[in-house]
C-alpha positions, 0 to 999 in steps of 0.5 A, spaced: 298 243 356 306 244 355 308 239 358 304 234 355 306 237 348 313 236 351 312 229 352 309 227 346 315 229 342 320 228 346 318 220 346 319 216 340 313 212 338 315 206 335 308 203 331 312 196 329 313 196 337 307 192 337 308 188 332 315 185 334 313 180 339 307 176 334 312 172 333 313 169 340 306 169 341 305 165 335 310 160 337 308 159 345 299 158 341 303 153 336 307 149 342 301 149 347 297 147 340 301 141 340 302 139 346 294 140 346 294 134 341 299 129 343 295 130 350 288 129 346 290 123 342 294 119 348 300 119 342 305 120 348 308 113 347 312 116 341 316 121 346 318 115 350 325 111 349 321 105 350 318 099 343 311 098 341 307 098 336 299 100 336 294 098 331 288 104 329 281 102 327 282 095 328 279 090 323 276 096 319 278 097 312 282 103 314 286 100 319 293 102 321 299 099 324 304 104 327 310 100 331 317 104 334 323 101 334 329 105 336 328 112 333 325 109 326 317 109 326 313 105 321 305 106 319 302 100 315 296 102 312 291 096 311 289 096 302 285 093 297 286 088 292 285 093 287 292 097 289 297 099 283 303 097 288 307 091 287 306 088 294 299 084 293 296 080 299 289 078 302 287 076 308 288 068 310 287 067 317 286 070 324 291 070 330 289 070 337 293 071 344 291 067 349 292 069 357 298 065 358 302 068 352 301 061 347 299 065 340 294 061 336 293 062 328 286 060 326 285 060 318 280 062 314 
């Protein structure tokens, strides 16, 4: 019994011991909940090196157009009339690709 007395106050305890590794569990949880979104919303293409341009909810009125040029992203967001911004504009027509590449605008 002497010796576990001993040894008890021998060995410093350290309650905020515990504590001081949170931070990197932390940090690994945020990397793996990140890597976890970009996986589940096919969002990869914003890590290539590579030009595109993505259309979300297409024909809906909330549609977005996200396009990557270089290192610069735009997103587009689809408004109505009633918007308070200065660049108005309304629909005029329909474009459709045709298998060959040739581009075909048809107007409203």
């Amino acid at each position: 019994m002497r010796r576990s007395k001993r040894f008890l106050q021998e060995e410093d305890i350290d309650p905020m011991a515990t504590v001081s590794n949170l931070f990197d569990v932390a940090m690994v949880f945020a990397l793996a909940l990140m890597v976890a979104l970009v996986a589940r919303y096919k969002m990869t293409e914003m890590f290539s090196k590579e030009d595109f341009t993505m259309v979300k909810n297409p024909g809906q009125e909330n549609m977005e157009i996200i396009t990557k040029k270089g290192e610069k992203i735009d997103t587009y967001k689809a408004s109505d009339e009633s918007s308070s911004s200065g660049n108005k504009g309304k629909r005029v027509g329909v474009a459709y690709q045709l298998d060959n590449g040739e581009i075909i605008y048809m107007p409203e």
